[in-house]
C-alpha positions, 0 to 999 in steps of 0.5 A, a space after each residue: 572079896 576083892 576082884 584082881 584084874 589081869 592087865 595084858 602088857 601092850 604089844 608093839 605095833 609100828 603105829 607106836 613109833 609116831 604116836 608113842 611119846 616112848 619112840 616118838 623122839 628116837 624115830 623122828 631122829 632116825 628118819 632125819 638121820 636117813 634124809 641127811 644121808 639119803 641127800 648126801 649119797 644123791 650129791 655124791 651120786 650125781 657128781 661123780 656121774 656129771 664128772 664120768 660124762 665129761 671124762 673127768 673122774 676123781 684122779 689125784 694122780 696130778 699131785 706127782 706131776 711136774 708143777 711148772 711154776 715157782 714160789 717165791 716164798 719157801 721153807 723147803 727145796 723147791 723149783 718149777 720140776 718139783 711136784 703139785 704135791 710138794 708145791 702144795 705142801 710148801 703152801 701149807 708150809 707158808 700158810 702155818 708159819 703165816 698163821 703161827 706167827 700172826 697169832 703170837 704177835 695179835 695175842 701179845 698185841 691184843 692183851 695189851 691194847 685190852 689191858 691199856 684200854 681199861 687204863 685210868 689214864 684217859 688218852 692211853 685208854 681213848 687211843 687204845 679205843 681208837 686203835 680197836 674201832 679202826 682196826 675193827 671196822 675196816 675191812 681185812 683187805 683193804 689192811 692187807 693192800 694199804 700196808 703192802 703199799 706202805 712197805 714197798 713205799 716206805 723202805 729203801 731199794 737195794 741199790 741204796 745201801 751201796 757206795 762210801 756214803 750209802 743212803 741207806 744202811 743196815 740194822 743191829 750190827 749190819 745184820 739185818 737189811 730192810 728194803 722195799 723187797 722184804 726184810 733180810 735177816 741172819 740165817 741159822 747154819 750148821 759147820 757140823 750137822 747131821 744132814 737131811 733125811 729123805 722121805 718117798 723115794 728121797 723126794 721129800 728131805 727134812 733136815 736132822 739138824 731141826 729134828 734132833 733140836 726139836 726133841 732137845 726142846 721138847 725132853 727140855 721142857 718135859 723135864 721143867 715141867 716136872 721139877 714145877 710138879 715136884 715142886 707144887 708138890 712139896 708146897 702142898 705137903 709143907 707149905 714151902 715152895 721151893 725155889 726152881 726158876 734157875 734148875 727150870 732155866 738150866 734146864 731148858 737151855 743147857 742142852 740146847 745151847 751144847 747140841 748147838 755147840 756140838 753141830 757148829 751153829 753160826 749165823 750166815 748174814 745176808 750181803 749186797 751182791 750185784 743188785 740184791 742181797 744174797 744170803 740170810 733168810 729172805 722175808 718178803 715184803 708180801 709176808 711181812 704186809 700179811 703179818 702185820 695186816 693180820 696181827 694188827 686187824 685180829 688183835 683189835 678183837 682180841 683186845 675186846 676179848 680180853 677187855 670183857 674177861 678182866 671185867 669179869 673178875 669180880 672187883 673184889 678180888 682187886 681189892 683184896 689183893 690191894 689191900 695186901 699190899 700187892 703192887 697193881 702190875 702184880 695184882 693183874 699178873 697173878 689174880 686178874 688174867 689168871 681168872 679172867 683166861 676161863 672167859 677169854 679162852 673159849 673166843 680167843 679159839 675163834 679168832 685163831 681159826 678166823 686168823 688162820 682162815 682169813 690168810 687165804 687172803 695172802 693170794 691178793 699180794 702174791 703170797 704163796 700159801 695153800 690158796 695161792 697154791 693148790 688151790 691157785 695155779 694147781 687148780 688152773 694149770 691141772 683142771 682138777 678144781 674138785 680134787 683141789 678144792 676137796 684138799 684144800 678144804 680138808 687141810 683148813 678143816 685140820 689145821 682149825 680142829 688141830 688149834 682147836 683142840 691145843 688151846 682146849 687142852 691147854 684151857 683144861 690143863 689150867 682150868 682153876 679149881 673152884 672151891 
C-alpha cells in the first residue's frame, strides 16, 4: 500500500530575497533603486545647503529682470529694457532656426556626397572621399572660425555698392546684398494683416499673420495626405492608382497663395542707406559661418550613413530593377533609398542631436543663441549659474527628445512591411 507524503509549503522568510533565485533579481534591482536615489537626494541635499549658506537660494525671479544687453541676431522684438526671460527665448529662437536650418542642407548635402561617393566614376567618387575625410577629421571649431574669417574677408563692405560705377553689386534682381557683415535678403510684409497677439501681460506678441499661414499650411497638407491615402486605396482595391500629383499640388498651394493675396503680402528689399543697408532680413555673417560650418562639418557623417545604408540593400534588388528596364536614377529613387531609410534613419538622429548640441559653439563668433544667452551674459550679469545652466541643460534636453521622437514617428509611419 502506498504511503502519501504531506509537503508543507515553505514559508517566506527575509533570507529568500538573497538567497532565492525567486527574488534574488527583483531585490538586487530594488536595493540599486534606493542607492541611486539615496545619492541623488545627498546632492540635492547638500546644494541647496552650500547655496542657503552663501544666501544663494534657487530663485528664477532674474528671469523678469531688465537684461542690459543686445542681440545682435533677432526673430522678435527685442532690446536691452527687454527681460532675461525674453533674451533667453530669442536665444532658443536663434538656436532652433540654427539648427533647423543646418540639418536640411547637411541632410541634402550629406545624401549627395554618400550617393556621388559610390560613383563608377573614380574622380567624383575620390573627391567626394576627400570632401568626407576633411570635413570629418578637423575639428568643428576650427570649420566655424576658418569660414568666419573667409566671409568677413572674401565679400565686399557696405560702402563698395555706392557711386555710378560701383564696385560691387547686388544679386537676383538687386534684391539680394552680400557684404562682409552678413547677407541682405527680401523680407515678407503684409499691407493687410491681422496684427500681433500679445502674450503675459502684452509682453510677449506673436504675429497672427504667421499663425494664420501656419495652420493653412499644415489643414493643406493634412488635406494631401488624405487624397494620397484614398488614392492607395483605390490602387489596393483595383490596381489602378489614379493620378493625384496636381489635386496634392492644388491643394497645397492654393490656399496659401489667396490667404497671402488676401493680407497684401509683398517683399520689403533692403537699401543702401548712409553706411549700411537698411531694410530686408539681416542674416549676419556669424549666422552664415555657423550654417555652413555646420552643415558641411555634419554632412560628411551623414554621407557615411548614407553610403553604408545603400550598401545594405541586397545588390539584387538593383538588378532586378535593371533588368525591368528601369532607368538607374529611378532604380536609386524608388527601390534603393527607400530600403536603405530603415538602416540610415536610427544614426541620422544622432547626427541631428550632435548638430543641434555642437551649435553652442556659436558663442566663439558672437552668435546669440541659447548659450551665448542664458547661459552667457545672463549667467555673468545675474550670478544665477545653477538656475541658468539648470535651464539651459532642460531646454537642450527638449529640443533633442522633441528631434528624437519627430524622426522616430516618421521612421515608423514609413517603415516597409516585410513579406
Amino acid at each position: 500500500m502506498a504511503q502519501h507524503q504531506d509537503f508543507k509549503k515553505p514559508t517566506f522568510e527575509l533570507s529568500m530575497l538573497l538567497y532565492d533565485t525567486r527574488y534574488r533579481s527583483t531585490s538586487f534591482q530594488v536595493i540599486a533603486l534606493i542607492l541611486f536615489f539615496s545619492l541623488i537626494w545627498w546632492l540635492v541635499n547638500n546644494t541647496m545647503s552650500n547655496l542657503a549658506i552663501t544666501g544663494k537660494d534657487i530663485d528664477f525671479s532674474f528671469l523678469v529682470h531688465e537684461s542690459n544687453y543686445d542681440i545682435n541676431q533677432r526673430l522678435l522684438e527685442y532690446d536691452s529694457r527687454s527681460s532675461h526671460g525674453r533674451a533667453a527665448v530669442l536665444g532658443v529662437l536663434n538656436t532652433l532656426v540654427l539648427s533647423a536650418i543646418g540639418c536640411v542642407t547637411a541632410t541634402i548635402l550629406g545624401v549627395f556626397v554618400g550617393i556621388a561617393r559610390l560613383s563608377k566614376n573614380w574622380i567624383v567618387a575620390r573627391i567626394m572621399t576627400v570632401h568626407i575625410e576633411i570635413f570629418r577629421n578637423v575639428p568643428l571649431l576650427l570649420w566655424i572660425l576658418l569660414i568666419m574669417s573667409m566671409v568677413a574677408h572674401s565679400f565686399p563692405v557696405p560702402k563698395h555698392f555706392r557711386g555710378a560705377d560701383p564696385i560691387a553689386t547686388m544679386k537676383l534682381f538687386d534684391s539680394v546684398a552680400l557684404t562682409n557683415r552678413g547677407f541682405y535678403i527680401p523680407e515678407p510684409l503684409f499691407s493687410n494683416g491681422f496684427g500681433d497677439m500679445g502674450f503675459f501681460s502684452n509682453s510677449f506678441y506673436i504675429s497672427i499673420d504667421l499663425i494664420v499661414i501656419l495652420a493653412i499650411l499644415i489643414g493643406s497638407i493634412w488635406a494631401s495626405g488624405k487624397i494620397k491615402a484614398r488614392a492607395k486605396r483605390i490602387q489596393e482595391e483595383t490596381g489602378i492608382r489614379p493620378t493625384t500629383w496636381y489635386l496634392r499640388l492644388g491643394v497645397i498651394f492654393i490656399p496659401t497663395i489667396l490667404l497671402l493675396v488676401y493680407l497684401g503680402f509683398y517683399l520689403g528689399y533692403p537699401e543702401l542707406k548712409g553706411f549700411n543697408f537698411k531694410g530686408g532680413i539681416h542674416l549676419r555673417n556669424s549666422l552664415i559661418a555657423l550654417w555652413i560650418a555646420l552643415s558641411l562639418y555634419t554632412s560628411a557623417f551623414i554621407a557615411e550613413i548614407v553610403r553604408s545604408g545603400i550598401l545594405a540593400v541586397s545588390k539584387g534588388q538593383t538588378e532586378a530593377a535593371g533588368a525591368l528596364g528601369i532607368k538607374p536614377n529611378v532604380i536609386m529613387a524608388l527601390v534603393i533609398l527607400p530600403q536603405a531609410l530603415k538602416v540610415i534613419v536610427p544614426p541620422l538622429i544622432s547626427n541631428y542631436l550632435n548638430l543641434t548640441k555642437n551649435s553652442s559653439l556659436a558663442i566663439a563668433v558672437g552668435y546669440m543663441d541659447l548659450t551665448g544667452t542664458l547661459m552667457g551674459i545672463t549667467l555673468n550679469q545675474t550670478g544665477r549659474e545653477l538656475e541658468t545652466l539648470l535651464l539651459g541643460m532642460s531646454i537642450y534636453l527638449t529640443i533633442s527628445l522633441l528631434i528624437s521622437a519627430v524622426i522616430n514617428w516618421y521612421n515608423r509611419r514609413n517603415d516597409m512591411v516585410e513579406r
